[in-house]
Each structure stands twice: as C-alpha cells, then as structure tokens.
C-alpha positions as CSV (number, residue, x, y, z in Angstrom):
1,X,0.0,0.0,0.0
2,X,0.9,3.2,-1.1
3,X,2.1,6.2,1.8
4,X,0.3,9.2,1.7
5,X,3.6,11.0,0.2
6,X,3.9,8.2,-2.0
7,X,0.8,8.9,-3.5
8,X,1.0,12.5,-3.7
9,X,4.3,11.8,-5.5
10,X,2.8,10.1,-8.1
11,X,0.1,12.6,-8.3
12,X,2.1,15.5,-9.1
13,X,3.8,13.5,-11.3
14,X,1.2,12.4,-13.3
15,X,-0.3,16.1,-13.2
16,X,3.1,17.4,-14.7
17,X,3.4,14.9,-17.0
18,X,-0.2,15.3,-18.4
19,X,0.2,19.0,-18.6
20,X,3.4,18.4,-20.2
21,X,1.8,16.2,-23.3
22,X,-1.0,19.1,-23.3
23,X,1.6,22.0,-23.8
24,X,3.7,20.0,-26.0
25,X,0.5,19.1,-28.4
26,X,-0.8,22.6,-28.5
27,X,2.9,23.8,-30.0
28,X,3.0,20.8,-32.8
29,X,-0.6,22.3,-33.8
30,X,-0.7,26.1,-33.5
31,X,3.1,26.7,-31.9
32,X,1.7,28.5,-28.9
33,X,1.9,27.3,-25.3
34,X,-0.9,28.5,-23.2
35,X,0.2,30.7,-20.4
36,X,-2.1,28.3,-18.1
37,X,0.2,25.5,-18.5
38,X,2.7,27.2,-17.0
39,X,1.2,28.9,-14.6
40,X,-0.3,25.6,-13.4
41,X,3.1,23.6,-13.3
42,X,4.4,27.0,-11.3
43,X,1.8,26.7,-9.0
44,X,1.8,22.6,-8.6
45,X,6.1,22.7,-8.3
46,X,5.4,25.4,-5.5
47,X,2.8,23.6,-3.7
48,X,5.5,20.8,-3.5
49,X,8.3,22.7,-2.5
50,X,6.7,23.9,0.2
51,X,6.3,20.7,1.6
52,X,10.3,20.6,1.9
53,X,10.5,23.9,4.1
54,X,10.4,27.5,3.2
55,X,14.2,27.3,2.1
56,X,13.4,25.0,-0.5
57,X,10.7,26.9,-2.5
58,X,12.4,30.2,-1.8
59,X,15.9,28.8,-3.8
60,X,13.5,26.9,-6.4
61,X,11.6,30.2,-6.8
62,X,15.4,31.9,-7.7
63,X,16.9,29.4,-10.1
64,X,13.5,29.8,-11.8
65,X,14.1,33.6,-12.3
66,X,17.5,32.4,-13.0
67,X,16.3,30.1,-15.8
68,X,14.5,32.8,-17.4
69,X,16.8,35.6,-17.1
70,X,19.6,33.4,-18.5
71,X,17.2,32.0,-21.4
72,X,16.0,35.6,-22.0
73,X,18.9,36.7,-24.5
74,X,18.2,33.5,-26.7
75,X,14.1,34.2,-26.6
76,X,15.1,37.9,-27.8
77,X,17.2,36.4,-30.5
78,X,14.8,33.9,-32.2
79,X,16.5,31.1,-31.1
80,X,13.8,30.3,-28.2
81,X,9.9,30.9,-28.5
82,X,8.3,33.0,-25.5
83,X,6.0,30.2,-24.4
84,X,9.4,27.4,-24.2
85,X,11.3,30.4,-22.3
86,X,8.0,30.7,-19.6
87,X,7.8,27.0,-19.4
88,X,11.3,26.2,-18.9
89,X,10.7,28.8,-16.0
90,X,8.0,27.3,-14.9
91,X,9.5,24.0,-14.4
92,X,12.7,25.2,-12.8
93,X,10.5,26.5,-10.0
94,X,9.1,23.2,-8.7
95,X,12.5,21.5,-8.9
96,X,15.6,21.5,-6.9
97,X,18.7,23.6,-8.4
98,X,20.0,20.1,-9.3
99,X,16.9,18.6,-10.6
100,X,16.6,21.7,-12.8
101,X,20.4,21.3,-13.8
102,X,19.5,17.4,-14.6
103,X,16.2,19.2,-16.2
104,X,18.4,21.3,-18.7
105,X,20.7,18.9,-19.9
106,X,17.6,16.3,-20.8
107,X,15.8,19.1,-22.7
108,X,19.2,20.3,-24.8
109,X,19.3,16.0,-25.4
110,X,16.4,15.8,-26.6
111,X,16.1,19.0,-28.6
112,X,19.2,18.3,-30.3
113,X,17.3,14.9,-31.8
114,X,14.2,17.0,-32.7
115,X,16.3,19.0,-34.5
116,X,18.3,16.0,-36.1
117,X,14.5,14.7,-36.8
118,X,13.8,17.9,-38.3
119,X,16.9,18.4,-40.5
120,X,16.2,14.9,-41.9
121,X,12.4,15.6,-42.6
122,X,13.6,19.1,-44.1
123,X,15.8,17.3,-46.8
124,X,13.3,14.5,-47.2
125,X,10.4,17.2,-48.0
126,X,12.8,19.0,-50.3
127,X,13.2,15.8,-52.5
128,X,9.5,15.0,-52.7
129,X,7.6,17.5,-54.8
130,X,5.2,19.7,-53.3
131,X,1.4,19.0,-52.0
132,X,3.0,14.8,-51.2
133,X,1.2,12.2,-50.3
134,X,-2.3,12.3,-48.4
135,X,-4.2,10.1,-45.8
136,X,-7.7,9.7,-45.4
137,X,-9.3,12.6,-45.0
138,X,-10.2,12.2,-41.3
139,X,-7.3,10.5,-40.5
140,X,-4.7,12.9,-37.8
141,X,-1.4,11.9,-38.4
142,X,-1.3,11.9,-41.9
143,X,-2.8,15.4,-41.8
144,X,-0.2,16.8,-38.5
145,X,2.6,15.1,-41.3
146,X,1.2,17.4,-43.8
147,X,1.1,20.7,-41.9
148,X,4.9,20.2,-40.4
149,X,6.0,19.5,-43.9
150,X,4.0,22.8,-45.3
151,X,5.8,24.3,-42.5
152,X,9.6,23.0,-43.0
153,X,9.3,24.2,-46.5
154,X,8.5,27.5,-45.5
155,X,11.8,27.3,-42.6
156,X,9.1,27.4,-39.7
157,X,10.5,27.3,-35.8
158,X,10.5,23.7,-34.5
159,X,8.0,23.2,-31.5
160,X,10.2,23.2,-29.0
161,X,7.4,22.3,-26.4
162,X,7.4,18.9,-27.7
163,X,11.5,18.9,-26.0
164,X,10.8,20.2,-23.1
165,X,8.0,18.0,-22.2
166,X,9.8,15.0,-23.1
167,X,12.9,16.1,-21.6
168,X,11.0,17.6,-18.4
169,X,9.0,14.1,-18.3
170,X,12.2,12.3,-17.8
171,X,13.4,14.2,-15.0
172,X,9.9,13.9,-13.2
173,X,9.6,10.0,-14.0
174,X,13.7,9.8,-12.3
175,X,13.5,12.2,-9.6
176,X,14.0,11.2,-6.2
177,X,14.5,13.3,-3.3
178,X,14.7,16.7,-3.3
C-alpha cells in the first residue's frame, strides 16, 4: 500500500506529466503554449516545494528567475519561442537547483534529436515535390505530417514544447528526493 507522500508523489507526477503532453501538443498544432500551462506547473512545483520547508521553495523560486533571465537573450534572438522560455521557467521553480540542472541537460538532449529529426524531414520534403502524399481525409497523423511539412518548407520554428515535455517528463519519472 501506497504512503500518503507516495501517492501525492505520483500525483504530481502524473499532473506534470499530463500538462506536459497538453503543452507540447498545443505547439506541434498552432506553436503557442498556453500561459495556463505554465502557470499551473508554477503553482503545482510550489505547492510541492513547500512541503520541503520554506528554504526550498524560496531557492526553487530563484533558479526559476534564474532560468529565465539566463534563457532571455536567446528568446530575444529567435532562437527560443516566448511560451518554451516561460515553461522552462516554470519547471525550474518546482525543482531542486540540481533537478533543474539534470532538467536542462535532458531538454538540450532531446532538442538536439528533434532538431536532427527535423533536418532529416527538411531534406526529405525537399526531394518530394510539393502537395505529397495524403491520408484519409479524417485521419490525424497523416494530416499533423502534412502541416509540419508545409511548415519546413517555409523554414518554420520547431516546437520546442514537444523537448521540453519530453525532456521535463524524464526528469519527473527519475527524480527522487529533493
């Protein structure tokens, strides 16, 4: 049987996780983030925190601002969307500074093989001519195929969401302690 921290464990992590798949969904199809996501995984990583001692969520709460201050110059650049920047954020300030640190590197991992992904999908759209092959009509992928190829052709921004959740989703599924 399950403790009662146990449980709220796996709570939160299931939480996270599920906002995590909802964030990263929402920036494959319209490449926005909504702000709730990340105002929910602020408030769900500071209800937890505080269950460590005020210390805890007040040194979560700075590498957070941290985070986004450091991540800021590469948002103003292009090279980071607003929405990735805010949930990076977000994330940071419900973990420890070495859960974000472990949080980091598993996001630049994976990002690196969405953009490998995405490299290989740009040269393979370049070699097919344009419009492709179709699916049924009401089937998703096929069409969610379609649009990201419309959009490499045109040199669209990867969804970096889909990194971050997948990256943040590691760290939450091997975290222990604080």
């Amino acid at each position: 049987m399950l403790s009662v921290s146990q449980y709220l464990t796996m709570l939160e992590a299931v939480t996270v996780i599920a906002l995590l798949g909802f964030a990263a969904w929402r920036d494959v199809l319209t490449r926005t983030i909504p702000d709730t996501v990340s105002i929910a995984l602020i408030v769900i990583g500071c209800a937890t925190r505080c269950c460590y001692g005020w210390e805890a969520l007040v040194t979560s709460l700075l590498v957070g601002v941290i985070v986004f201050f450091a991540l800021l110059p590469a948002c103003s650049r292009g090279l980071l969307g607003g929405a990735d920047l805010k949930l990076l954020a977000a994330l940071a300030m419900g973990f420890s500074p070495q859960t974000t640190l472990h949080l980091l590197a598993a996001v630049t991992i994976v990002g690196g093989g969405l953009a490998a992904v995405y490299v290989c999908l740009n040269r393979m759209v370049g070699a097919k001519a344009a419009g492709g092959s179709r699916g049924k009509a009401g089937s998703l992928l096929p069409r969610v195929v379609g649009v990201e190829c419309w959009r490499i052709r045109r040199s669209a921004p990867l969804p970096y969401g889909i990194a971050i959740a997948i990256g943040a989703a590691i760290v939450v599924l091997n975290r222990q302690g604080v």
